[in-house]
C-alpha positions in Angstrom: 23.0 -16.6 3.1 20.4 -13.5 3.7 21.5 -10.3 4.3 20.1 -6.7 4.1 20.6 -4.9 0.9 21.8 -1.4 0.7 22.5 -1.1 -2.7 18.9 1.3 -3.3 20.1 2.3 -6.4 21.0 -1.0 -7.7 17.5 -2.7 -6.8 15.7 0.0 -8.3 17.2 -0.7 -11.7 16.9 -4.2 -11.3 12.8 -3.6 -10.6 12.7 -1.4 -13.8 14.1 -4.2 -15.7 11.8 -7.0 -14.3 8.4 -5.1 -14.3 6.4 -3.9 -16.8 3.4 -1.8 -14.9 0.8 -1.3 -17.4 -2.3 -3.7 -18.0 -0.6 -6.0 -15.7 -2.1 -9.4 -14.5 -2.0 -9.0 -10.5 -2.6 -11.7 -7.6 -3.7 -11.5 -3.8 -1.8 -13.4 -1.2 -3.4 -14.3 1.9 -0.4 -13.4 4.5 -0.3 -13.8 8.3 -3.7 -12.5 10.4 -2.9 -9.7 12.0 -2.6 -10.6 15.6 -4.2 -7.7 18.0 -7.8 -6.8 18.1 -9.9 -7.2 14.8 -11.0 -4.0 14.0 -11.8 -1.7 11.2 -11.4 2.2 10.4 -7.8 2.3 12.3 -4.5 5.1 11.3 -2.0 3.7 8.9 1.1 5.1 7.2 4.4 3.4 6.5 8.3 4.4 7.4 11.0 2.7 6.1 10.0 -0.6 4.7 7.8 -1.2 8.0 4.0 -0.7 8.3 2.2 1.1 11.2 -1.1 0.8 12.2 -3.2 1.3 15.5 -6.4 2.5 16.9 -9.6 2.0 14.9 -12.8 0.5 16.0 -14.5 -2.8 16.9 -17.5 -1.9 18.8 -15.7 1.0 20.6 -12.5 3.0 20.0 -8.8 1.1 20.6 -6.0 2.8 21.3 -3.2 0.0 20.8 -0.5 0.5 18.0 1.1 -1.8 15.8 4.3 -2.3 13.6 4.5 -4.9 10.6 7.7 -6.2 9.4 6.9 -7.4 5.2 9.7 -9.2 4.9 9.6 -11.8 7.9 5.5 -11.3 7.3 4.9 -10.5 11.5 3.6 -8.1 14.0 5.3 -6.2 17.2 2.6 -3.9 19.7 4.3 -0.9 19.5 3.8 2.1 22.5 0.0 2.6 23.1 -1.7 6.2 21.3 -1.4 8.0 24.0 -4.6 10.3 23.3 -8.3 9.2 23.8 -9.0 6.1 22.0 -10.6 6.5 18.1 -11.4 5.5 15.0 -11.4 7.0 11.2 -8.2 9.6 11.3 -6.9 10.8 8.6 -2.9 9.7 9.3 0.3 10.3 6.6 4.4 10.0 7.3 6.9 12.3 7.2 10.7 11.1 7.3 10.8 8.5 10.0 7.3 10.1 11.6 4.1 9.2 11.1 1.3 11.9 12.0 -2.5 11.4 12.8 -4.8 13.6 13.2 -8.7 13.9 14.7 -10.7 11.1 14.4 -13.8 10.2 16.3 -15.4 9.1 19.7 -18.6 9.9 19.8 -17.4 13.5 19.3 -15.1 14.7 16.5 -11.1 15.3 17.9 -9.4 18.3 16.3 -5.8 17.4 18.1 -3.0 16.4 16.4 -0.3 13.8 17.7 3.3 12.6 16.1 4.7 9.2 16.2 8.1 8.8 16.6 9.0 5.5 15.0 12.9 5.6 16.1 12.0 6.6 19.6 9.0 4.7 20.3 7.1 7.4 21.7 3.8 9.6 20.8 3.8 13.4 21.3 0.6 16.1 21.0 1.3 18.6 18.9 -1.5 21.0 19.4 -5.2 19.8 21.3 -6.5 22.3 18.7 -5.7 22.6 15.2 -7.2 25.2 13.2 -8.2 22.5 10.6 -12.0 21.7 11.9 -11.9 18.0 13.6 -13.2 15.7 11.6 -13.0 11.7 10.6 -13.2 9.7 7.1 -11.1 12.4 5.7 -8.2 11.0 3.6 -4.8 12.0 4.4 -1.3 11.8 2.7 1.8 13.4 1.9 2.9 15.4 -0.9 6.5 16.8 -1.5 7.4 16.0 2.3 4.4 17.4 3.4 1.4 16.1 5.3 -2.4 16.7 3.8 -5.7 16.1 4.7 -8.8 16.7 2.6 -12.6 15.8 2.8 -14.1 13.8 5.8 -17.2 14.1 8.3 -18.0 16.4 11.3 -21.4 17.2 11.7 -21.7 17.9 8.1 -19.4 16.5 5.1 -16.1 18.6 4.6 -14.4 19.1 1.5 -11.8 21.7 2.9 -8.0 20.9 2.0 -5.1 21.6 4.5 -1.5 21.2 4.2 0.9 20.7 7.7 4.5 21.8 7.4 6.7 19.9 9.9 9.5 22.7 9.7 7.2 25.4 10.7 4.5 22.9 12.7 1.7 24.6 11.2 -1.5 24.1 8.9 -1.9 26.2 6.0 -5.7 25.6 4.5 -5.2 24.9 0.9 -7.9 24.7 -2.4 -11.0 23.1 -1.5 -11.4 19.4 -2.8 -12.8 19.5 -6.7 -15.9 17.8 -5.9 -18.9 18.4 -3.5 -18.5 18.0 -0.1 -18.2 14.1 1.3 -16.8 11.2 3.8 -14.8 8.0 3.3 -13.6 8.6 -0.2 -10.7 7.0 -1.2 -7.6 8.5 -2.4 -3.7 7.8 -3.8 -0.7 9.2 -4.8 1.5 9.7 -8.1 4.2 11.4 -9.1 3.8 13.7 -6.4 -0.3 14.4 -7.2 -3.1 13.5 -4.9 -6.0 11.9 -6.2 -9.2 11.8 -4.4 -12.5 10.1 -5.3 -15.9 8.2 -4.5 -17.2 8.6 -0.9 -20.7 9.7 0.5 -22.7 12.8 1.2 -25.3 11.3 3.3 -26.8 8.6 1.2 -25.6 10.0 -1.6 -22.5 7.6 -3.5 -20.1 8.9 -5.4 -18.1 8.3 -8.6 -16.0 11.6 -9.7 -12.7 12.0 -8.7 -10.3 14.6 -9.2 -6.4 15.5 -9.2 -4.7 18.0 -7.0 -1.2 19.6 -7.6 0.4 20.8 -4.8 2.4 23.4 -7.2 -0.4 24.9 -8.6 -2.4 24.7 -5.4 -5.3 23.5 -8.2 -7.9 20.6 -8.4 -8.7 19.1 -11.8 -11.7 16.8 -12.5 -10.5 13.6 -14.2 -12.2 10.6 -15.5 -15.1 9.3 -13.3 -14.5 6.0 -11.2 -15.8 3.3 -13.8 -17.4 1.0 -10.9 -20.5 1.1 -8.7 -20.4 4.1 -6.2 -19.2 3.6 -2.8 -17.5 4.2 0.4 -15.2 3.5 2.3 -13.3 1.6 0.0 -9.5 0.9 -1.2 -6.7 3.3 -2.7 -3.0 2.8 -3.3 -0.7 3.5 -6.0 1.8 1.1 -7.6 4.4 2.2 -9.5 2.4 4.7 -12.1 -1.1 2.9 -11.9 -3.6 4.1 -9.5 -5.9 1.7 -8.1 -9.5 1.5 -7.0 -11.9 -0.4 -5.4 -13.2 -3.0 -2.6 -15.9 -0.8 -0.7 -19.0 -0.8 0.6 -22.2 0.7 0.1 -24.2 2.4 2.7 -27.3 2.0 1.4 -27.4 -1.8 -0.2 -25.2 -3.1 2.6 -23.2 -4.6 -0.5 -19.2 -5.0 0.0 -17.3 -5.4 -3.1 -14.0 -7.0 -4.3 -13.4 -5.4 -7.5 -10.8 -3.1 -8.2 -9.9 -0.6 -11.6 -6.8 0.7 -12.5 -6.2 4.7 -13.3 -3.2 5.8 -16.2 -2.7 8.7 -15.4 -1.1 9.2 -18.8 -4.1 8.8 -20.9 -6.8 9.7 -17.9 -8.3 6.5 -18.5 -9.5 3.8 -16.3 -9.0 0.0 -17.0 -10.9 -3.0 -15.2 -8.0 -4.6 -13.3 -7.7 -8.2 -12.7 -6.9 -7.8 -9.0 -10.4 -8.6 -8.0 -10.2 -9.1 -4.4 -9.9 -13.0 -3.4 -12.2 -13.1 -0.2 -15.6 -13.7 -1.4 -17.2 -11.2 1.4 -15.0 -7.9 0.1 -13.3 -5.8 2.1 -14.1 -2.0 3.5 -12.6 0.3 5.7 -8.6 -1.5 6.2 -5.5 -0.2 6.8 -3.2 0.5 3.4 0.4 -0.3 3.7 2.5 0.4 -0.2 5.8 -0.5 -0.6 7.4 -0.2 -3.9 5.9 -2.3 -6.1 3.7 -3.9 -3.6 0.8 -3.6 -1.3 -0.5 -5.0 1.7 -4.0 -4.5 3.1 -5.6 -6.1 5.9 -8.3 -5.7 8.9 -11.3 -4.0 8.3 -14.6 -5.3 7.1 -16.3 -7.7 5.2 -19.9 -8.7 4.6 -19.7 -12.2 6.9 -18.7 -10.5 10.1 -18.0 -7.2 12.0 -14.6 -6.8 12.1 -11.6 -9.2 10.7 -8.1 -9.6 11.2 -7.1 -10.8 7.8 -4.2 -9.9 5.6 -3.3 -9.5 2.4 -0.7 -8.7 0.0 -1.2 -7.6 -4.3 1.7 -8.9 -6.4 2.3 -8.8 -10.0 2.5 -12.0 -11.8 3.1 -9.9 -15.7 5.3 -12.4 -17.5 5.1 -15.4 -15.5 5.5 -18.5 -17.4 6.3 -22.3 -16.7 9.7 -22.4 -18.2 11.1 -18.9 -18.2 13.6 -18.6 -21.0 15.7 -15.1 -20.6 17.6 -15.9 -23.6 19.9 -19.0 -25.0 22.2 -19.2 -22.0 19.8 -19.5 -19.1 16.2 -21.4 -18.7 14.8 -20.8 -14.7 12.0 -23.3 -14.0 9.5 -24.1 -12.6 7.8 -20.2 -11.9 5.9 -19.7 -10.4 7.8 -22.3 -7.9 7.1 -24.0 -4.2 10.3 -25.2 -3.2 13.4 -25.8 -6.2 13.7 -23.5 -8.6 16.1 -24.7 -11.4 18.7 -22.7 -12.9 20.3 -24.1 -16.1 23.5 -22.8 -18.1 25.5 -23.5 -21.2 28.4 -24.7 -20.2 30.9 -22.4 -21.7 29.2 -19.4 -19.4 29.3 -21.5 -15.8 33.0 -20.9 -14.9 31.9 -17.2 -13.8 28.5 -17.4 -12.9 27.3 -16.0 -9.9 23.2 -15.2 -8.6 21.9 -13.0 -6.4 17.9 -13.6 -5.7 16.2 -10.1 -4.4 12.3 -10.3 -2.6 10.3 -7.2 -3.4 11.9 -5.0 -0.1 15.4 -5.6 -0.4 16.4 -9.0 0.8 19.0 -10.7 -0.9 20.2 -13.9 -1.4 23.7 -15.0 -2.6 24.2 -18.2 -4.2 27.5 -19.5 -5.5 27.3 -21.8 -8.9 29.0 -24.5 -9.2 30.9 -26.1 -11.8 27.5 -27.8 -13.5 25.3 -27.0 -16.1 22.4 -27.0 -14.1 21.8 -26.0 -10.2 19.2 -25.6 -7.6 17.9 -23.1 -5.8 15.7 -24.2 -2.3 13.1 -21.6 -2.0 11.1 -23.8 0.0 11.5 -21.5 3.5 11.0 -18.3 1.7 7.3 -16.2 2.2 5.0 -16.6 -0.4 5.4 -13.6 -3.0 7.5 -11.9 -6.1 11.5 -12.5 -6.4 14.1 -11.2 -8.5 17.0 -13.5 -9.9 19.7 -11.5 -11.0 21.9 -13.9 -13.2 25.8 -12.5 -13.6 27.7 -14.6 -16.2 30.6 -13.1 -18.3 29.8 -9.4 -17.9 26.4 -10.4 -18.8 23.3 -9.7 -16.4 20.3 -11.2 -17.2 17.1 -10.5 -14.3 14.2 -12.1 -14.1 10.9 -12.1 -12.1 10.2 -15.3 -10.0 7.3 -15.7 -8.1 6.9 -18.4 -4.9 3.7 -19.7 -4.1 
């Protein structure tokens, strides 16, 4: 039986238990295409366990919007953008909005629009904001509000602006740490922005630098251990930071390798979640939730545009026979369709399991009166699991992953 879980609290401590986020071994899971228009450059934020992406560009600008549900792995055409169609704006959520701004069409929009994702409806908020229009600017949001630094109009920008939804207005904030530039990449933690790599004209970029919203400060940190490049992939999981994928606009190269940033010790680590399509990936939409990520469209070096998906899971601790201690062995795991739960027999009488996917879902299955049971995983999406084990006040959890 599948049902949605509400207990937020409750899966957050059972995540805490199960994952261990530093120096981790990750994997790339090819998911569904996505099924609209290939394209690359497009908007992208998420709200409430859903992604949203639209727009973007695949010989022209698009102006179609889409919603992805993680959990059933599918699309739904949301309400069109209903300013001129573009490409490369800088977009962030706030609540249950999302917010994009500017972008490009053979001419560099400074208007501003809101997304209403309970409604289903687009609203302008002003044709002209005071921050200079402007596209390949990264955008995010920091203590509930929206920013948007860097980008390209005319010349490269490295302006900062903050937009307050309870006052609807832009404040212009530090200038970005580094030099002026386009298409850098960018992620959040613990409430910090950080923003690195990019262009300035032919230029390539590997400095990146920290921003604290309280302080109103930048702060040079480590440099980007990889090959400079644009347009290329930033998200946050957990605590780690992570870079990479790309392009560079001089060799025509696209890479798949990606480094991890602890913030911690300002260090950068080679991270084993080298992308799996041999032709890289540039310019996609980002969609994070909790301890997971899912990119997809873009470009690659084998065609223009592509519709392909993908998601990055942990597999840290991911062993054939998984023993949790001497009352419970789960097998086999990673697993494509039984997974085998076995017991002692004096702890079976009150055993109960719950089996969480990364967003929520949960699955209750009653024990019986055995010393080993079954679990048919066979229908579930490729991807991590948690089995929470609850035997005689005792809760055991363990990671699970299904291929």
């Amino acid at each position: 039986m599948m049902k949605k879980t509400i207990g937020i609290v409750t899966l957050i401590c059972l995540m805490a238990l199960a994952l261990n986020t530093f120096a981790q071994p990750w994997a790339w899971i090819q998911k569904n295409n996505f099924t609209g228009v290939a394209r690359s450059s497009p908007a992208w934020f998420t709200i409430n366990g859903f992604g949203y992406m639209g727009m973007g560009y695949d010989g022209a600008g698009l102006n179609d919007f889409w919603k992805y549900n993680p959990t059933n792995d599918s699309w739904t055409q949301m309400a069109n953008f209903t300013g001129t169609a573009r490409w490369s704006c800088p977009s962030f959520s706030i609540g249950s909005n999302g917010y994009v701004f500017g972008g490009n069409a053979s001419g560099y929009f400074s208007d501003f629009y809101k997304y209403n994702s309970v409604t289903n409806a687009w609203s302008l908020l002003t044709s002209t904001a005071p921050l200079p229009g402007r596209q390949d600017s990264y955008g995010c949001t920091l203590n509930g509000k929206g920013y948007v630094t860097t980008g390209y109009s005319s010349i490269d920008r490295k302006d900062t602006w903050q937009y307050d939804t309870l006052a609807n207005a832009w404040t212009q904030m530090a200038d970005y740490g580094g030099t002026e530039r386009d298409a850098a990449l960018g992620f959040v933690i613990n409430n910090k922005m950080y923003v690195g790599t990019g262009q300035t004209g032919a230029v390539l970029h590997t400095d990146f630098y920290k921003y604290d919203p309280d302080s109103n400060t930048w702060a040079a940190i480590a440099n980007f251990p990889g090959a400079a490049r644009n347009s290329a992939v930033g998200f946050a999981i957990d605590s780690i930071g992570f870079a990479g994928a790309g392009f560079d606009i001089n060799s025509g190269v696209f890479y798949k390798d990606f480094y991890e940033y602890h913030p911690a010790t300002n260090t950068w680590t080679t991270s084993t979640a080298t992308f799996p399509d041999i032709n890289g990936i540039a310019y996609p939409f980002i969609f994070p939730f909790n301890h997971t990520v899912f990119i997809g469209t873009g470009r690659d070096s084998s065609t223009t545009y592509i519709n392909k998906v993908f998601q990055l899971i942990t597999t840290e601790g991911v062993t054939e026979v998984s023993r949790n201690n001497d009352d419970i062995l789960i097998f086999p795991n990673p697993v494509t369709d039984l997974l085998t739960i076995s017991f002692t027999a004096d702890k079976i009488k009150s055993c109960t399991i719950i089996l969480y996917d990364m967003l929520g879902e949960k699955i209750i299955v009653p024990i019986k009166s055995e010393r080993q049971t079954t679990m048919d995983v066979s229908k579930l999406l490729q991807g991590i699991y948690f089995l929470e084990v609850n035997m005689a006040g005792q809760k055991i959890v363990k990671k699970v992953v299904k291929m």
